[in-house]
N, C-alpha and C positions, 0 to 999 in steps of 0.2 A: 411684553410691554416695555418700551425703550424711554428711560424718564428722560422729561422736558425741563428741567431747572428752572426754565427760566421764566416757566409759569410757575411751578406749584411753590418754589420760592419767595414769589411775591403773595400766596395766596396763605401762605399758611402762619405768617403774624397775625392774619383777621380772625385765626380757629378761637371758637369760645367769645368772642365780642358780639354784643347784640346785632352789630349789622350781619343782613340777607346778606350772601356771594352769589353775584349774577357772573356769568362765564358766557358769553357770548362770541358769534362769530358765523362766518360760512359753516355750510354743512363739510362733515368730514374734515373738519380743520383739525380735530382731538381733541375737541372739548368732554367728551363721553369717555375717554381716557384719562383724562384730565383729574375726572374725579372720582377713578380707579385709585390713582397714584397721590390723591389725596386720602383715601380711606388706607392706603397701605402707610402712610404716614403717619396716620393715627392709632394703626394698628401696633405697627413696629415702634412707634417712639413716645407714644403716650400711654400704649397700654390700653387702650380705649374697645372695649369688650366688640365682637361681632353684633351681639345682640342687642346693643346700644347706636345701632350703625341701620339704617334703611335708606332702602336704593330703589327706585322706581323708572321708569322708563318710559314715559307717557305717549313714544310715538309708535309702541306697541299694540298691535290687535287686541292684548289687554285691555286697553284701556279707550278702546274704540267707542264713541257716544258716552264717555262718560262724564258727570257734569259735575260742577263745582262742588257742592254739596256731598256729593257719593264722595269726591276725591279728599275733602275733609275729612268726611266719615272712616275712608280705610285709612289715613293718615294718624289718625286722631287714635284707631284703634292698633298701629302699629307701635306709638310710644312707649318706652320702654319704662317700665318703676324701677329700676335700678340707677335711676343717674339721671342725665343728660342725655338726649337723643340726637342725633345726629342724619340730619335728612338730606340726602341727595336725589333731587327730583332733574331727571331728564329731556332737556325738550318737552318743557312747560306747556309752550306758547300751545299746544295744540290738545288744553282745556279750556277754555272761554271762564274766565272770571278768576284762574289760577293766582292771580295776584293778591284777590280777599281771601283767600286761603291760606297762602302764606303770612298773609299781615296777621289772622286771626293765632294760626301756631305760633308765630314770634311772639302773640302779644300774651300768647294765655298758657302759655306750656314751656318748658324748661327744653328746649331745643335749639340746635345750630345747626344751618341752612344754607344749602348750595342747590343754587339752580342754573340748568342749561338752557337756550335757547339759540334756532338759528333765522332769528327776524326781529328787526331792533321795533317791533310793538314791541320787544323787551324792555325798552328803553320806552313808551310809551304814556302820554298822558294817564294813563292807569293805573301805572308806577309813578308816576309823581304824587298820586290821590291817596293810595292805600300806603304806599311805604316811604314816605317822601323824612327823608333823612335817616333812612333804618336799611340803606342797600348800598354796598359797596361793587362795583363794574370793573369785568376786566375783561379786555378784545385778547381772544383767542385769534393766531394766524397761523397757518399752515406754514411748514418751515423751513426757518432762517439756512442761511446756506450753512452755516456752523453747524446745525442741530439734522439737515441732508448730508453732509460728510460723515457723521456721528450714526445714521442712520445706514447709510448705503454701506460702512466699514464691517456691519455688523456679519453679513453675507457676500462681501467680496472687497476687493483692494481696491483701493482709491487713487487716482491719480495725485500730484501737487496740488495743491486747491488752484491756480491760475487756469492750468490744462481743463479742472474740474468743473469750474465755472461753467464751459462750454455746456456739460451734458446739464447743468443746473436751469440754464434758461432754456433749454429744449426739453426738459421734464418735470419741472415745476417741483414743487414741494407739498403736495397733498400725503401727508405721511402715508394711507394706505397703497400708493405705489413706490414705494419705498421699502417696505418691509422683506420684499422679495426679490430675487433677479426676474426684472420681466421688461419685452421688448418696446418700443418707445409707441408702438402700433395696440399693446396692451393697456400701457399706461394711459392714451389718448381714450382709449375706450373704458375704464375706469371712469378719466373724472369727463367723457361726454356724459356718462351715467350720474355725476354728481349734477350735473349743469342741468342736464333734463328731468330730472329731480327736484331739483331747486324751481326751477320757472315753473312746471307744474304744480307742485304742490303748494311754495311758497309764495306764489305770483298768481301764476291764472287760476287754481280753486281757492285758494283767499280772497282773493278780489272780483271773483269771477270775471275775469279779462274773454272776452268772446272773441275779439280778432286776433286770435294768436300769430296770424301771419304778420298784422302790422308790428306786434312786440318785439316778434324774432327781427323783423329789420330792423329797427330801434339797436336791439343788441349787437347788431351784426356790424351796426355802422360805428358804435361805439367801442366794439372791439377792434376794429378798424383801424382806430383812431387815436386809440392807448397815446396818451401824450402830447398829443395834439389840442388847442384851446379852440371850443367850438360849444355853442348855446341849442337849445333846445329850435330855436329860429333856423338856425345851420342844418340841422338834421331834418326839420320839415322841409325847407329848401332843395336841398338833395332828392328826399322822394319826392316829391312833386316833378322833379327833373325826370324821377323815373316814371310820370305815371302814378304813383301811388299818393293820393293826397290825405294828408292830416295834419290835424291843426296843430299846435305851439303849446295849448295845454295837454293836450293829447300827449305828445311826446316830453313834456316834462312830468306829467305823471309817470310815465313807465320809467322814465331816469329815476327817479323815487322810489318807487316801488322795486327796480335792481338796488337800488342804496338800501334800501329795507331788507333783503333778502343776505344782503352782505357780497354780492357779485362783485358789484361796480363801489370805487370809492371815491369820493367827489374831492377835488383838490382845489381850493379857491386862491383867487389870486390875489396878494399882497402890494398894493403900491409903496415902496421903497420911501418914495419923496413924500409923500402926506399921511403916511404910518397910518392908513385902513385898508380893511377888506374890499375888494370889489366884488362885484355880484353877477358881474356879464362875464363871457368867455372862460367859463373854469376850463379845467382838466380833469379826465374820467382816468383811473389805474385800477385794472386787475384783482382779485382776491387773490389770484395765483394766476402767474403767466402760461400757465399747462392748458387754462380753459380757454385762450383765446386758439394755442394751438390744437385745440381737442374739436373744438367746432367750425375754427378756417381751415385747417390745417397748416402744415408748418412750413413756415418762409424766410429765409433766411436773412430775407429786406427786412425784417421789422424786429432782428436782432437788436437793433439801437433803443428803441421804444421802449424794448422787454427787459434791458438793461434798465432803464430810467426805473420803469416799474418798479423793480426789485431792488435797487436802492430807497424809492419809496418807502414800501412797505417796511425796509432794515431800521428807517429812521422811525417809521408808525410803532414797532416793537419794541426799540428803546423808549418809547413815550413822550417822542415830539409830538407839537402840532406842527404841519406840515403844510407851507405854503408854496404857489409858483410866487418869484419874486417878481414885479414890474418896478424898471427901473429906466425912464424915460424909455426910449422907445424901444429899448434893449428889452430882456427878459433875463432872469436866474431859472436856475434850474430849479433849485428848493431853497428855501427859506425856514430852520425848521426852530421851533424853538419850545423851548421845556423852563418850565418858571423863570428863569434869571441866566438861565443858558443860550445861545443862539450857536447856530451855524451856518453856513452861504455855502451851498454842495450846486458844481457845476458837470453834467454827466454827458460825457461823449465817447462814441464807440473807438473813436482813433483820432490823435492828434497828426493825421498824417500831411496837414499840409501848415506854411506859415502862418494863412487866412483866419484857419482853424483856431489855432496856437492863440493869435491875437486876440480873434471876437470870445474866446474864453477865459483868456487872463484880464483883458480889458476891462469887461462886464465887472468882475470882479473889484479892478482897483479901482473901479468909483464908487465903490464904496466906503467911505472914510471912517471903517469903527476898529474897534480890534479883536471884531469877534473871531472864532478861525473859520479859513476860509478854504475849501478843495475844489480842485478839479479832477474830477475820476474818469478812468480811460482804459482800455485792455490792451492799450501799448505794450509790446514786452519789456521794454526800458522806464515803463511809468515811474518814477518814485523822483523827490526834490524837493527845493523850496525854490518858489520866483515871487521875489517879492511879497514875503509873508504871505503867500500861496502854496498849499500842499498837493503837489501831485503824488496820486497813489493809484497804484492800479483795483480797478473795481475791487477783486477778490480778496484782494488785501482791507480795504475798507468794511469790509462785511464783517471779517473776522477779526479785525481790529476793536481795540475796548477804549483807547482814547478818546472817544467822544459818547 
């Protein structure tokens, strides 16, 4: 078990406060880990008895047709009289009514409460009803390239991290292909096996989705497209091109329902000049760049995209909100901002021409604030200042703590 800091550190000032811990995220991300190295936290540094500690797993044949009710009952009957109990229930979501359960432990029993989930009904009108200001959330993501150097060093030598980056966007970060040396033809077939997991269990037997083939293109065109600003109109447009017709809600339900699942993450775009959200043309980013090469396979064209991606997500884990900027007819890359913090991140694979140079520093100085401002690049000469503009080379900004 390789500890994650940079979770169980934010989670463990909540241990012993009446708020529920919800741990959310894609399947396989380490959330079920996650709160291993939370019991071993409490084990090693509080002292806190085993037998005062229960751990369940709900998306075990155990616990197969079991229902609300029962799941109180054995719950109810595993509490400890010695203390304080401490409950870790895994992958909830898959008891139907799990959430009056827990609101009834929290409210009537001397217990502290961590739950998993990999489908934001976690985050659900259901949970606003039963536990509504009694839960504290926290996105689990598969990992940071910090925590894949950290990982991969365990069982073999690491290149520079610049050089490292390479094998990083060509094998993603699902910590269970990481743990071992295995070939990049392994790892694809790993997390296909998360992906195909994922959409049937948390997609088409949840929702009972019957044209599976229409879903899979939906995904296919959105994997496609990593980066790219395009509406659910764009995607029906397309198949209709090919033959295959569906309608506009059609296809923005299944964009929901991967946003549900934690596949796909919706990036909306921020107008600049009149400070609101817009709601047309978002952009769709990856859980992990590994699944778009596990199910297209891998091409070396869409290296740029999977970059954009993974700065994404680097900003989503330090706990921005994460916008595309629109800025007259220009675009930013991201827009991201955390309470009273802002930054302007502009991501391009290579500054290798003057054009380049220009439409990216440009974008930039019309902005007239002093928030800071980057342009990231795998240049091998990346790094500067142009005009209170930071150039850094990607790898360097991942593992950088300045922002």
């Amino acid at each position: 078990m390789i500890y994650r800091p940079l979770y169980v550190d934010r989670i463990m000032p909540y241990v012993d406060t009446p708020f529920v811990k919800i741990l959310t995220g894609v399947r396989r991300c380490g959330k079920s880990t996650m709160l291993k190295m939370i019991i071993e936290r409490l084990e090693t540094e509080r002292n806190i008895s085993s037998e005062r500690i229960v751990s369940c797993r709900y998306d075990s044949m155990e616990y197969e047709d079991m229902t609300a009710m029962q799941m109180y009952a054995q719950l109810k009957g595993k509490l400890s009289s010695k203390g304080k109990t401490y409950l870790f229930l895994d992958e909830v979501q898959e008891i139907q009514g799990w959430e009056k359960v827990v609101n009834s432990l929290a409210s009537d029993f001397d217990v502290d409460i961590y739950v998993t989930g990999s489908n934001s009904r976690m985050m659900s009108s259901e949970i606003a009803t039963y536990l509504t200001g009694r839960y504290i959330s926290f996105r689990i993501f598969t990992l940071s390239f910090d925590e894949y150097l950290m990982f991969r060093s365990r069982f073999t030598s690491v290149k520079e991290p610049r050089a490292e980056l390479v094998n990083y966007v060509r094998l993603g970060g699902f910590p269970a292909t990481h743990l071992q040396e295995l070939s990049q033809d392994e790892i694809y077939t790993i997390v296909r096996d998360i992906y195909n997991s994922t959409i049937f269990s948390d997609i088409v037997k949840r929702n009972q989705v019957r044209k599976i083939d229409q879903l899979e293109r939906v995904v296919k065109y959105t994997f496609n497209n990593v980066g790219n600003t395009f509406s659910a109109k764009s995607i029906a447009d397309y198949l209709k091109s090919e033959r295959r017709s569906l309608d506009n809600e059609t296809v923005y339900s299944y964009l929901e329902k991967l946003e549900k699942a934690y596949l796909l993450h919706r990036c909306s775009r921020y107008d600049l000049k009149g400070k609101e959200i817009l709601k047309t043309q978002e952009k769709f980013y990856l859980a992990d760049v590994a699944l778009r090469y596990s199910v297209l396979g891998y091409n070396t064209d869409s290296v740029a995209s999977s970059l954009e991606n993974i700065v994404y997500l680097e900003l989503c884990r330090r706990g921005y909100t994460v916008y595309v900027g629109k800025a007259g007819d220009g675009e930013i890359g991201f827009v991201a901002v955390r309470q009273n913090e802002k930054i302007y991140v502009q991501v391009t694979q290579e500054l290798k021409s003057m054009k380049t140079e220009k439409r990216e520093y440009d974008r930039l100085l019309e902005i007239h604030d002093n928030y800071p401002k980057y342009v990231l690049t795998t240049d091998e000469f990346a790094g500067g200042n142009y005009e209170g503009i930071k150039t850094m080379h990607i790898a360097d900004f991942l593992l950088s703590s300045e922002y």
